[in-house]
N, CA, C and O of each residue as an XYZ file, in Angstrom:
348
protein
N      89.640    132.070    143.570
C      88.739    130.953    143.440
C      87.313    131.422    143.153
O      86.586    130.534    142.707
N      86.871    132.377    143.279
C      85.565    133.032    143.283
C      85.335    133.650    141.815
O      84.202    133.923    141.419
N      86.236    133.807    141.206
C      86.510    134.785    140.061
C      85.998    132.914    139.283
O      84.938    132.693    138.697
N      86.849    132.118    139.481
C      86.482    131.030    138.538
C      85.149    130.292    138.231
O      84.659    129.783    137.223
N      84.616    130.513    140.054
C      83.105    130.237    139.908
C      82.282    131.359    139.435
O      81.166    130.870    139.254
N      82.259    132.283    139.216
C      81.205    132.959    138.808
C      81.880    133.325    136.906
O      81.382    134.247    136.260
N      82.569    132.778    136.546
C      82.682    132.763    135.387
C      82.114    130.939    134.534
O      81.631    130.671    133.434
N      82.472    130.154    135.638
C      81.375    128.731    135.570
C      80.125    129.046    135.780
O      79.376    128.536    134.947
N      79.608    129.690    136.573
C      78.285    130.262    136.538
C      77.936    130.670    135.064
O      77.477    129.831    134.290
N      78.131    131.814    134.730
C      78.267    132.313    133.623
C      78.088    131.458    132.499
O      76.967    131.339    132.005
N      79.469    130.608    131.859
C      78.807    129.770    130.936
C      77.752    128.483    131.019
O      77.291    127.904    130.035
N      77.475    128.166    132.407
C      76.680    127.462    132.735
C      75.055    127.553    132.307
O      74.201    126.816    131.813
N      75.182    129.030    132.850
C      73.829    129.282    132.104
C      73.426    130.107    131.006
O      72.289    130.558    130.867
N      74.582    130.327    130.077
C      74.653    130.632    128.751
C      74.805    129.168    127.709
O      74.550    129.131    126.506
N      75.271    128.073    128.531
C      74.839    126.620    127.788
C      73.044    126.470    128.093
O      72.195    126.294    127.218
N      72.892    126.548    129.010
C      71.322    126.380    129.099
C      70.815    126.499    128.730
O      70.050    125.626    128.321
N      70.667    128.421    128.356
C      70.208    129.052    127.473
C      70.212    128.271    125.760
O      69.302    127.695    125.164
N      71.491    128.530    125.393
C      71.522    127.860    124.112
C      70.601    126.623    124.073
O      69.669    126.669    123.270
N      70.770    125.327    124.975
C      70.168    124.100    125.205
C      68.930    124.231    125.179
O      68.354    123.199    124.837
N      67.927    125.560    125.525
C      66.806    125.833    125.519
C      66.322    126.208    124.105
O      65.292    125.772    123.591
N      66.958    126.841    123.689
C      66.433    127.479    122.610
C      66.831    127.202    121.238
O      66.287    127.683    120.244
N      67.914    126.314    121.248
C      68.233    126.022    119.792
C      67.444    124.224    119.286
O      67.239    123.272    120.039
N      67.219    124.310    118.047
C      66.380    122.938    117.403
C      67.347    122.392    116.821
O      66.977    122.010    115.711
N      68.174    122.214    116.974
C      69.198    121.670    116.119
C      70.208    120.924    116.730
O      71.223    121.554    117.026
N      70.177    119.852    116.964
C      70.819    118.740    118.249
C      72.258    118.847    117.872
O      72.922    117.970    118.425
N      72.998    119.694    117.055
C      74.397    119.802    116.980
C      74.666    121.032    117.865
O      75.469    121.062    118.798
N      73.920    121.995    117.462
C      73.716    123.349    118.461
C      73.347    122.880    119.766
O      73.867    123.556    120.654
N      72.611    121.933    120.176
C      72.303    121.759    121.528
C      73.388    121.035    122.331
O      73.670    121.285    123.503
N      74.105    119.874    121.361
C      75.124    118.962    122.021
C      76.509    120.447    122.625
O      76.996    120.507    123.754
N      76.813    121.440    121.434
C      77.532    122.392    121.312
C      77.146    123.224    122.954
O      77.975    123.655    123.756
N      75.752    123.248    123.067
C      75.097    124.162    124.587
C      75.888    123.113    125.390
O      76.939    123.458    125.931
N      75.355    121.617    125.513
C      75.687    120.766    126.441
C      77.063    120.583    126.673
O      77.391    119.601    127.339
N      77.881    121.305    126.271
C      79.696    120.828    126.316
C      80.011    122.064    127.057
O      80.888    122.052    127.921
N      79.266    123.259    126.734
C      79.698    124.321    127.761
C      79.096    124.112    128.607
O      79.768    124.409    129.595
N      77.998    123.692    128.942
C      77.680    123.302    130.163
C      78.700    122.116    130.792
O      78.988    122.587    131.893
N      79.158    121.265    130.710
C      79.680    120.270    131.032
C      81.375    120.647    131.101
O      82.195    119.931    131.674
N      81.784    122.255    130.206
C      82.943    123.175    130.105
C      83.104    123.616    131.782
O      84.152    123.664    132.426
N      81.882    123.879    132.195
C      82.085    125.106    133.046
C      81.471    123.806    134.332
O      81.488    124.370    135.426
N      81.120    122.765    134.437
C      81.423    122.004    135.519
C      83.188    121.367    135.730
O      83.935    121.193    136.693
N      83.236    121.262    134.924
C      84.833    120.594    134.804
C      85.592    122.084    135.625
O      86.263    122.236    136.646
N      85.169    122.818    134.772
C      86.371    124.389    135.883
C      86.161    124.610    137.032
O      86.949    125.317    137.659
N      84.703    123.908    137.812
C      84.316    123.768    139.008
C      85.467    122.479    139.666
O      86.165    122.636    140.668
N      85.420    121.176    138.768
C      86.089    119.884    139.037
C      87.649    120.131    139.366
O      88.308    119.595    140.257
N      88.172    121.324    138.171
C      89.628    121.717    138.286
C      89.913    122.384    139.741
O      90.905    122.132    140.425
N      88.826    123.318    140.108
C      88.927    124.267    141.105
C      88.917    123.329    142.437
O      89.920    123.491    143.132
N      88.382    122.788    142.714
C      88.567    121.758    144.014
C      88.980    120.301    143.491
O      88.284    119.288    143.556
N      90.149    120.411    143.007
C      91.163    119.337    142.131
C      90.250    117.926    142.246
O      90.466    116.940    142.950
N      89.264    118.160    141.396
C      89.414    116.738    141.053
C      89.318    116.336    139.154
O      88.387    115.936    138.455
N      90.440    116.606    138.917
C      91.147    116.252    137.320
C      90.282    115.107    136.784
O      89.290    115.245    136.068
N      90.911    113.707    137.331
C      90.207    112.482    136.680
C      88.683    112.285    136.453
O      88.129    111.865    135.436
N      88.132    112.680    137.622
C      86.584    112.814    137.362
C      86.675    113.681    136.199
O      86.833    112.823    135.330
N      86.683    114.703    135.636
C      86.079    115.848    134.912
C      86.425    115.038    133.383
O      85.728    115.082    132.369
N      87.676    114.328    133.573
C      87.972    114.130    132.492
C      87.471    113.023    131.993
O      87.115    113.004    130.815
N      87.343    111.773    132.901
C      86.503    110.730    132.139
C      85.032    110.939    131.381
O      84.469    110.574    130.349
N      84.639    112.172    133.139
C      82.770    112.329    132.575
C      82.799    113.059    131.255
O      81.760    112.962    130.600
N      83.713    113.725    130.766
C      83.904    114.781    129.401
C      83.577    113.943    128.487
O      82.546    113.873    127.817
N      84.860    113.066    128.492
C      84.845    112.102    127.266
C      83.826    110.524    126.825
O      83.732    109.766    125.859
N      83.200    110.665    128.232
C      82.242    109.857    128.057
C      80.691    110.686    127.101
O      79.966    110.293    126.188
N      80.745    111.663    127.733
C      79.370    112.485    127.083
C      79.571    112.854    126.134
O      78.644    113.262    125.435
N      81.128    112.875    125.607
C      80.676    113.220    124.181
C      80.597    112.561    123.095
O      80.089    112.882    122.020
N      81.254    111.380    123.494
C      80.969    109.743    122.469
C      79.981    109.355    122.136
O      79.530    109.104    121.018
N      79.327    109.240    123.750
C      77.923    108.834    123.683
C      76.942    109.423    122.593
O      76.182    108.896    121.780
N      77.334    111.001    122.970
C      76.048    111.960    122.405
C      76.233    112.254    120.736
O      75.431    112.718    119.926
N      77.782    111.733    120.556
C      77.852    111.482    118.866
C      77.715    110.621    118.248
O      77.617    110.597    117.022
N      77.682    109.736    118.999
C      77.142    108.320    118.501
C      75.271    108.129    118.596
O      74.575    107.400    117.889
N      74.829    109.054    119.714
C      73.089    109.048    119.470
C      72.734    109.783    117.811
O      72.052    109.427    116.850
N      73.864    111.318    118.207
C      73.212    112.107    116.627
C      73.252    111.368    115.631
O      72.210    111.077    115.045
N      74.658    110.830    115.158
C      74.959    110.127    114.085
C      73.954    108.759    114.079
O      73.137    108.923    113.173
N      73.800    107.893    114.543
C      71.868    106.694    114.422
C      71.164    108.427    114.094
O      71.808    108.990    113.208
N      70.580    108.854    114.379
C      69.760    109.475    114.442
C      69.842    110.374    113.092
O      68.753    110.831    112.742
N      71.063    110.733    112.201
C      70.714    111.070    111.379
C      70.702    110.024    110.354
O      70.220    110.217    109.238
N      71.413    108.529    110.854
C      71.518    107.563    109.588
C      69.986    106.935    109.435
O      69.843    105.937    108.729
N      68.835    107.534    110.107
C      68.048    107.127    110.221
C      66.819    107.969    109.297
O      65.964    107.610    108.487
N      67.233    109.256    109.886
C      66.010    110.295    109.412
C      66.304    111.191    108.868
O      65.534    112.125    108.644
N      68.050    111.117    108.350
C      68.579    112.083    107.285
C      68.565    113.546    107.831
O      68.844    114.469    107.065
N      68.297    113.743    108.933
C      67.918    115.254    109.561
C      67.960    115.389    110.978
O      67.141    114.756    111.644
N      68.831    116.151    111.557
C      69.041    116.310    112.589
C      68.333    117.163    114.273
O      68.524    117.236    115.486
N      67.209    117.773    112.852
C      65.953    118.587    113.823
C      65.545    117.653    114.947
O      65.282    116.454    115.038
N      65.601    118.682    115.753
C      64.389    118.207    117.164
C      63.164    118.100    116.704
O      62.367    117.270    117.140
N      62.854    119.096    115.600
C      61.024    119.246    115.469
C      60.630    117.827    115.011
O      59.620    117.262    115.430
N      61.894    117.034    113.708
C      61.639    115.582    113.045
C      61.646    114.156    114.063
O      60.927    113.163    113.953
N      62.543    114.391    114.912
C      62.389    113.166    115.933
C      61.094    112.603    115.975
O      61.318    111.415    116.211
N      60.071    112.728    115.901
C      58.800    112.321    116.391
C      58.943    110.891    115.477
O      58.761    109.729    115.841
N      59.471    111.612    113.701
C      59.307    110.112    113.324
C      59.966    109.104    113.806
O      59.979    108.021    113.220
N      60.527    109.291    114.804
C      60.871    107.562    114.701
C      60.338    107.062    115.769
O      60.688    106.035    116.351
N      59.546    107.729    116.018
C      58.384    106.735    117.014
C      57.330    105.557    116.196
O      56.583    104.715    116.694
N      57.532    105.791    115.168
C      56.518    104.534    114.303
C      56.985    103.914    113.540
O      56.323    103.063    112.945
């Protein structure tokens, strides 16, 4: 059981990392799934299945359905461009 958490550790904060440093909200959603990878192996490890699996598939609908408005909008998926659509 210890071997599983410190390998959730691990990609936990190798999603972070990525989530920190990449501009590109496909690369970041990509950080945010290993992050959300390596809570679920926490969820598996003290059995709770159904949770891990609804919260999975909820975050990732959601968060493809924000990119996609977001590029039918501004044609570009940069973090740096977001600003326009504040006006």
């Amino acid at each position: 059981m210890i071997a599983y958490l410190v390998v959730s550790t691990i990609m936990f904060f190798a999603g972070v990392y990525g989530f920190v440093t990449r501009k590109n909200m496909l690369a970041m959603l990509i950080s945010l799934e290993l992050m959300l990878n390596a809570v679920d192996i926490n969820f598996v490890v003290f059995n709770r299945y159904l949770f891990a699996i609804g919260i999975a598939a909820a975050e990732t609908a959601l968060a493809i359905a924000i990119i996609i408005n977001i590029f039918r909008h501004i044609r570009n998926v940069e973090v740096r461009n977001l600003d326009k659509m504040k006006y």
